[in-house]
N, C-alpha and C positions, 0 to 999 in steps of 0.2 A: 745682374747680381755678381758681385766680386767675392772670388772664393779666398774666406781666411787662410793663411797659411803660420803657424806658427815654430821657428824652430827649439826643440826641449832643450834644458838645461843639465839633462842627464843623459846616460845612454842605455839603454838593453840591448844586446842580441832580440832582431825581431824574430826568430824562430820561440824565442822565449815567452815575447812579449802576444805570439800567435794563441800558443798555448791557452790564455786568458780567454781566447774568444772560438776557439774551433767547433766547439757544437752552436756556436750562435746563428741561426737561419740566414743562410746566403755569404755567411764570411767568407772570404775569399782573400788568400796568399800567392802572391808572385813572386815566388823564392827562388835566388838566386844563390845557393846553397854553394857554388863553387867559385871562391874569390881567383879570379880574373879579371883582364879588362871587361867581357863580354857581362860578368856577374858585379856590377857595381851596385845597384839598386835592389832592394826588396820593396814590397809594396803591400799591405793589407787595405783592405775594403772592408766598412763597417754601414751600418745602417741602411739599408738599401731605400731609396724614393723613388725608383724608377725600374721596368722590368720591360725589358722587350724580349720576344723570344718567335719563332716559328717551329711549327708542330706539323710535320705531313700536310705542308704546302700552304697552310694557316695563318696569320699574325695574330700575335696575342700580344696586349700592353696592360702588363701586372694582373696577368693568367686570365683578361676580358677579351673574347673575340673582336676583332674589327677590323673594317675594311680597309683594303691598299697591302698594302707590302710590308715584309720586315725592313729591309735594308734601305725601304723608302723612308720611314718612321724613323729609323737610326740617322740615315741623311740629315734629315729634316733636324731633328732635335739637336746635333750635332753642330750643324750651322744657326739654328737660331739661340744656342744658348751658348756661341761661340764665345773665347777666352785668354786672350794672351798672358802667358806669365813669363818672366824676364827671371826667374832663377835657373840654376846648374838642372833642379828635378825633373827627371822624366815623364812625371805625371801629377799634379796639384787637383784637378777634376777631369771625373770622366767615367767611364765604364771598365769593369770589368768581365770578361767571358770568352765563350769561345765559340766555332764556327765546325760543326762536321764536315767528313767528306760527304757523305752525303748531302748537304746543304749546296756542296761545289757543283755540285753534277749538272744542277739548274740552270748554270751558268752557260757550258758546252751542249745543254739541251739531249741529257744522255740517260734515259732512263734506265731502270731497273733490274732487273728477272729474280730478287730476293724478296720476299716479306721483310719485315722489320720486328726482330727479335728483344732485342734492349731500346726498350721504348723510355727516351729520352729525348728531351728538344732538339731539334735542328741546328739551331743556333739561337744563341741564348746570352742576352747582354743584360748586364744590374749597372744601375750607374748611383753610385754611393755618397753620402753626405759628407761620411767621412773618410779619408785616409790617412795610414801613418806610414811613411816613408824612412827608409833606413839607406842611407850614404855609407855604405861599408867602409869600404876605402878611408874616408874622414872619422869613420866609427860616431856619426853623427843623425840622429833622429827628428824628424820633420812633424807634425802633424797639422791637416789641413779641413777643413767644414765649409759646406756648404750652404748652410742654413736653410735647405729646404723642407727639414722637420721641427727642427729650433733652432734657434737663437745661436750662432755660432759661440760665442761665449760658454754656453749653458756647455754645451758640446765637447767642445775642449775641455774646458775645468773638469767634467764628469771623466773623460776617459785620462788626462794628465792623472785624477787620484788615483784612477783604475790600475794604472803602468807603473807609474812613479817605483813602487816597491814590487818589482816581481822575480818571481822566485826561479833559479835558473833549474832548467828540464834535465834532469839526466841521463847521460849517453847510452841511448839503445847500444845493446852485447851482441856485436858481431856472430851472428851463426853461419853456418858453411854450407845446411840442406835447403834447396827449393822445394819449391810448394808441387803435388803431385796435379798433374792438369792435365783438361781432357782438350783436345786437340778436333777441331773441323776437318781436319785431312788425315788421314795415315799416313806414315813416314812413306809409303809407295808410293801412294796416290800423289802425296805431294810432288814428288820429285817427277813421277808422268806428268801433273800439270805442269810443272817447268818446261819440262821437254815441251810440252805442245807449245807453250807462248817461245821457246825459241825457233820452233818450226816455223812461228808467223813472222819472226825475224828476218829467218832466210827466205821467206817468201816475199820480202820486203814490205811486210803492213806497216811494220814498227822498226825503230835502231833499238832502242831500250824500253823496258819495262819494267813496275814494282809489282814483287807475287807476294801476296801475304795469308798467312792461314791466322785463325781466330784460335785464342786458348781462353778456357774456362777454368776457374777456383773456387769451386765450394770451401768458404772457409767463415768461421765464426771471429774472425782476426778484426778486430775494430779498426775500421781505414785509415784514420790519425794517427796512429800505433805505427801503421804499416809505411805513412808518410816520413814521420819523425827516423824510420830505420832507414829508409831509402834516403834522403835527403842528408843523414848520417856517413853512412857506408858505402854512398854513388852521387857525390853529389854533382850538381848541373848548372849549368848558366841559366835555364828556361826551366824552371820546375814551378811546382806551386801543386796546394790543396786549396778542395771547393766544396762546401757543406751546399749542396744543392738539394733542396726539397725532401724529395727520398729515393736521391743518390748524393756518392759522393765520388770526386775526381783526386786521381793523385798520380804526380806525375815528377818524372827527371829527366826532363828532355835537354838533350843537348844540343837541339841546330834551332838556330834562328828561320824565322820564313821571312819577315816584313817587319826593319824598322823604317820608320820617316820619321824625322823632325826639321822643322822650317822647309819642307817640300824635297831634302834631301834622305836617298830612299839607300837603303841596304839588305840583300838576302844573300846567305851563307849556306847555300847546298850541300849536303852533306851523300856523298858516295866513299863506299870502300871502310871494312869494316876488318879488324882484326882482333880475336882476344891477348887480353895481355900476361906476358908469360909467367911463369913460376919461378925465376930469378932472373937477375938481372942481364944475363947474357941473352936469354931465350925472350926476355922482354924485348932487349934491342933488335934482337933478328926478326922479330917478329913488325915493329915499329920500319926497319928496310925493308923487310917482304911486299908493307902495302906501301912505303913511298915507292917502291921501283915497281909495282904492278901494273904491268902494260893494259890490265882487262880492268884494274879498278880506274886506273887514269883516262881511257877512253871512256867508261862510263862517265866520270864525272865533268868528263869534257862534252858531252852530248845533253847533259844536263844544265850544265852551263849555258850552251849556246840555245836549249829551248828557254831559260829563263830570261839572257839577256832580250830573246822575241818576246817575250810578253812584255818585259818593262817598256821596252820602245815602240809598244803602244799607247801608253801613258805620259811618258818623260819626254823631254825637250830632244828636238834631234842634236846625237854629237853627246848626250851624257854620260850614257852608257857603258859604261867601261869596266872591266875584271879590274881589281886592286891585287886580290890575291891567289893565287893557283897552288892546288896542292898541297896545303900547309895540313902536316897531320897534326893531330889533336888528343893527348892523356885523357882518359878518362877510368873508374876504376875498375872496371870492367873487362874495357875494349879501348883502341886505336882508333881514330875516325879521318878519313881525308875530305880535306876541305877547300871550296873556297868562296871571294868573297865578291861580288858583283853591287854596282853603285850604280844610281841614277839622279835626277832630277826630276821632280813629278812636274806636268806642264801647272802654271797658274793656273788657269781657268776649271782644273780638275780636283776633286777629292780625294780623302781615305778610300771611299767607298768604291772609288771610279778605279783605286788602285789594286783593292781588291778583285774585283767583279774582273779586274782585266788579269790576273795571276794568278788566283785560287783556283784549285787546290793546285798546292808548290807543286813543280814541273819532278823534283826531285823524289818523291813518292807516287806517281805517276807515271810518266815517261815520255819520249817523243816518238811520234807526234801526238800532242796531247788528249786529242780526243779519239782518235782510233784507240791509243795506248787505253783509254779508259773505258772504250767498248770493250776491249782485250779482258780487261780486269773483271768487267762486269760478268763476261760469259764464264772465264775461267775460275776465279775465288767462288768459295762455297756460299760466304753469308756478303751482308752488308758490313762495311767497316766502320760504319759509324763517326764515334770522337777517335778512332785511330784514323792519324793521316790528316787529320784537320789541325786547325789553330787552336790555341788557350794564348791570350794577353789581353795590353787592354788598349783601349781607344778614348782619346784625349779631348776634351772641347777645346785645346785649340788645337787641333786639325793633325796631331802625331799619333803614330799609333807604335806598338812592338808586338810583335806577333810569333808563335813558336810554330814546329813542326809537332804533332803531338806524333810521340815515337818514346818510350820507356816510361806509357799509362797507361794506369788502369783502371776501370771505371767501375766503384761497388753499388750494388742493387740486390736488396732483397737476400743477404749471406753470399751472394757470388761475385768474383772479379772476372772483368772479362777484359781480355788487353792482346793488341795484336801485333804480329812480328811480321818483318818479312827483309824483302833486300830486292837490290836494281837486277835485271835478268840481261844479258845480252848474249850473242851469239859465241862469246868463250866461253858460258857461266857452265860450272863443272854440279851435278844433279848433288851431288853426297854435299858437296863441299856450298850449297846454297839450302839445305835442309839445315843444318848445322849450325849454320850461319845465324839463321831465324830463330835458333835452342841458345846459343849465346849472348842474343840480344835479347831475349827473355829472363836471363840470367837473374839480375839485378834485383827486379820486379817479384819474379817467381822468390827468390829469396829473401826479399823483406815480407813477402806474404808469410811464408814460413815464418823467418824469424825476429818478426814483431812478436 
């Protein structure tokens, strides 16, 4: 089956053109709300014909129990409904979804000591009939069918009338208060568990490790509301809203985990974290505080070097190579240090094969990655769920883009639950990594408010 592609004659803003479809079952936006290189694409997912998901160790295909595996089922469909397309798009068919960390755990063979509190999928892929693709940059609009409910034709014409004329959304009103939240840990408790996961430091279990506490928001705030405000006032290279079942995902993540396209592979770890200041003097000293941080630069250099081990598991020997070291990164929030590691995935391997050898990112985690995630399991209060896992999508022909999920929050039943946290190592000062977690909640906690 050859997936239609058609590019429009007109353009919208797809935050605009989102709007039109957000309570529709399973819509799904891959918003790239902050124009950059990194933010060229947006992406919607409409009509869903396909559902794989796993549930507490289960597969399920369009919510039917059945034998075998998720990620075998995804394989499988993946390659046999393989696809080449020769345009500039990131994606023409394919899936959208995302992957827990809990889902990762399976992987390191690391089990539990938490119940499971917010009961939602494991990991959970829709692969869509239709998409509409937005080229920012070009200010240019794509849409694509796959006639696996109808007739591509029928498909296009109906949604071209649906867009054609849409009415521009607007600008959620800047407000200043976050949302009041109840917190997994007490501001003591938290900072004692620090202390103890540094003590395994210096006892040498671990170099680095990620400590996150869960926050909770009773709030009647409609999750789209809350998207349209963050998306607005923080915006991101990896964000995107997901009308799922009965929850929904909203998110402004700024680090990539996992691009590939034509077998060439890209993840941009993200350590070191600074807020940004209240004028422009206090912003730059702030923006050299973390370039010259000796404790954020050796984090991010130990996160480096467990990621470049995981890819040369997969990749050709010799491709592996840092491109970028260090580069910090605006955002409106916060500061972020970054950098940027490439590979080559071998022929003979998959998406799948690149995941299952990576996830979850070494960068919310820590090295060595599986002690690092006993560490987490003993010391963190709950399960982390969709924090710290992926949100993108997965491609039939064989590319994928994949985020860190880190600035979301997941609504169920009137409540947001979204988790913070930061890299621990043997300089990490107790006051100044509780704090830490309070800022990188910032964004989130205040579009909950002030949607």
């Amino acid at each position: 089956m050859k997936t239609t592609v058609r590019k429009l004659p007109f353009y919208h803003d797809l935050a605009d053109i989102f709007a039109l479809y957000a309570k529709e079952p399973m819509a799904a936006f891959l918003d790239s709300s902050l124009k950059n290189d990194l933010g060229k694409y947006s992406i919607i997912g409409l009509n869903p014909y396909l559902t794989l998901e796993e549930r507490d160790g289960k597969f399920y295909r369009n919510n039917q129990p059945e034998e075998g595996s998720f990620e075998a089922a995804l394989s499988k469909h993946l390659k046999e409904n393989h696809e080449e397309h020769t345009l500039e798009l990131p994606l023409v068919a394919g899936a959208i979804g995302y992957f827990t960390y809990d889902y990762g755990r399976k992987f390191e063979h690391i089990a539990t000591r938490h119940p499971k509190k917010l009961h939602i999928p494991d990991a959970f892929f829709v692969f869509y009939d239709n998409l509409i693709i937005e080229d920012k940059e070009k200010q240019t609009l794509y849409l694509t069918a796959r006639g696996e409910l109808c007739e591509p034709n029928i498909s296009l014409a109906k949604i071209i009338s649906e867009i054609a004329v849409c009415p521009k959304q607007a600008i959620p009103v800047k407000g200043s208060h976050p949302a009041e939240f109840q917190a997994n840990f007490e501001k003591e408790q938290y900072k004692q568990t620090v202390n103890r996961m540094i003590q395994y430091i210096v006892e040498g279990d671990i170099y680095i490790a990620n400590m996150t506490q869960q926050l909770t928001v009773d709030s009647q705030k409609n999750p789209y509301d809350v998207f349209r405000y963050l998306r607005t006032h923080n915006p991101s290279p990896f964000g995107g809203y997901f009308n799922y079942k009965d929850f929904q995902i909203v998110s402004a993540s700024p680090e990539r985990f996992l691009l590939m396209k034509h077998n060439q592979i890209e993840t941009r770890p993200i350590k070191g974290t600074r807020p940004r200041g209240e004028t422009p003097e206090k912003d730059a000293a702030l923006r050299r505080e973390l370039q010259e941080s000796s404790k954020d630069r050796s984090e991010l250099l130990m996160i480096v070097d467990l990621e470049r081990n995981d890819l040369n598991h997969v990749c050709t020997p010799g491709s592996v190579r840092v491109t970028e070291h260090f580069a910090v990164e605006e955002y409106a929030t916060v500061f972020h240090l970054v950098s940027t590691i490439v590979g080559k995935l071998q022929p003979e391997l998959d998406v799948m094969d690149l995941i299952r050898a990576s996830f979850p990112g070494g960068s919310i985690t820590g090295t060595p990655k599986i002690r690092a995630m006993e560490i987490i399991d003993e010391l963190e209060h709950d399960r982390r769920g969709l924090y710290t896992g992926s949100i993108g999508y997965l491609s039939l022909d064989g590319s994928c883009d994949l985020n860190i999920v880190i600035r979301t929050a997941v609504h169920k039943d009137g409540r947001y639950h979204l988790g913070v946290g930061g890299g621990i190592t043997c300089e990490s000062e107790l006051e100044f990594e509780y704090e830490e977690t309070l800022q990188k909640a910032k964004a989130v906690l205040e579009a909950i408010e002030g949607a």
